[in-house]
N, C-alpha and C positions, 0 to 999 in steps of 0.2 A: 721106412713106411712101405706095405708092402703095395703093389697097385690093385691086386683085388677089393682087396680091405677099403679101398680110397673108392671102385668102382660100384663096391657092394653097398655102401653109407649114401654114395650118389644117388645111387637107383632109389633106396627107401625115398631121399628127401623129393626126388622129383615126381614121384608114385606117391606120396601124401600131399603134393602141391596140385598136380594135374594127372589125372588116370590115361588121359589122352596123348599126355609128351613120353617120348622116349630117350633114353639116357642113349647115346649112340657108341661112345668113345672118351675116354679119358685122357687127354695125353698128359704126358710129367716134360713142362721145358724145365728151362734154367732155374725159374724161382718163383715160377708158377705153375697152377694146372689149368688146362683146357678141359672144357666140358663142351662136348658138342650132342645139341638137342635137339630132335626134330618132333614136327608134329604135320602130321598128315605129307605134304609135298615139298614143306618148309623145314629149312633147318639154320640155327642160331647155334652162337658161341659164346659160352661164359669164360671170363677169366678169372681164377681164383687167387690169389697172393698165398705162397706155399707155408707161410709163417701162419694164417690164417686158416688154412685146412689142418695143420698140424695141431692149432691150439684146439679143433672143434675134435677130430679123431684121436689125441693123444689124451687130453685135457675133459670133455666135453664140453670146452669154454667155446664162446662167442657162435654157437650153431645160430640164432636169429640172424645174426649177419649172413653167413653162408646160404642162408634159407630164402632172407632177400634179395642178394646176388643172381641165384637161379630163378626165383620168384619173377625177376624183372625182364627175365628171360624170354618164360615162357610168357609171360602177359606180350612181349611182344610178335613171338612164333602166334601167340591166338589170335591178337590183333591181324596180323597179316594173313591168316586163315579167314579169317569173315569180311575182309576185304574183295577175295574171291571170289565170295558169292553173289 
């Protein structure tokens, strides 16, 4: 799997989630991937199960889950932004 491929699919889902969060970084561990998001001065990490990203990019199976994985993400990166204020 290439990591463009895996960063460019990230960018869409977090860009239809929140216009505000930004996809920062992808990393590929052992048998998962890191997603690291920020928004405004904050930033969060999602952890994906590799078996998981592969069946949404390979397959286009289970993309709601991966959608609410980062979903829960950013609701927290927002939460912590209006705390700020």
């Amino acid at each position: 799997m290439n990591p463009e491929d895996v960063e460019k699919e990230m960018k869409k889902i977090v860009a239809s989630l929140d216009r505000g969060t930004r996809l920062e970084a992808v990393l590929k561990e052992e048998k998962e991937y890191r997603l690291i998001l920020s928004k405004g001065t904050h930033s969060e990490r999602a952890v994906i199960a590799e078996d998981l990203m592969e069946d949404f990019l390979e397959r286009g199976k289970r993309g709601q889950e991966v959608k609410k994985a980062v979903g829960k993400v950013i609701s927290m990166l927002t939460m912590s932004a209006q705390k700020r204020r």
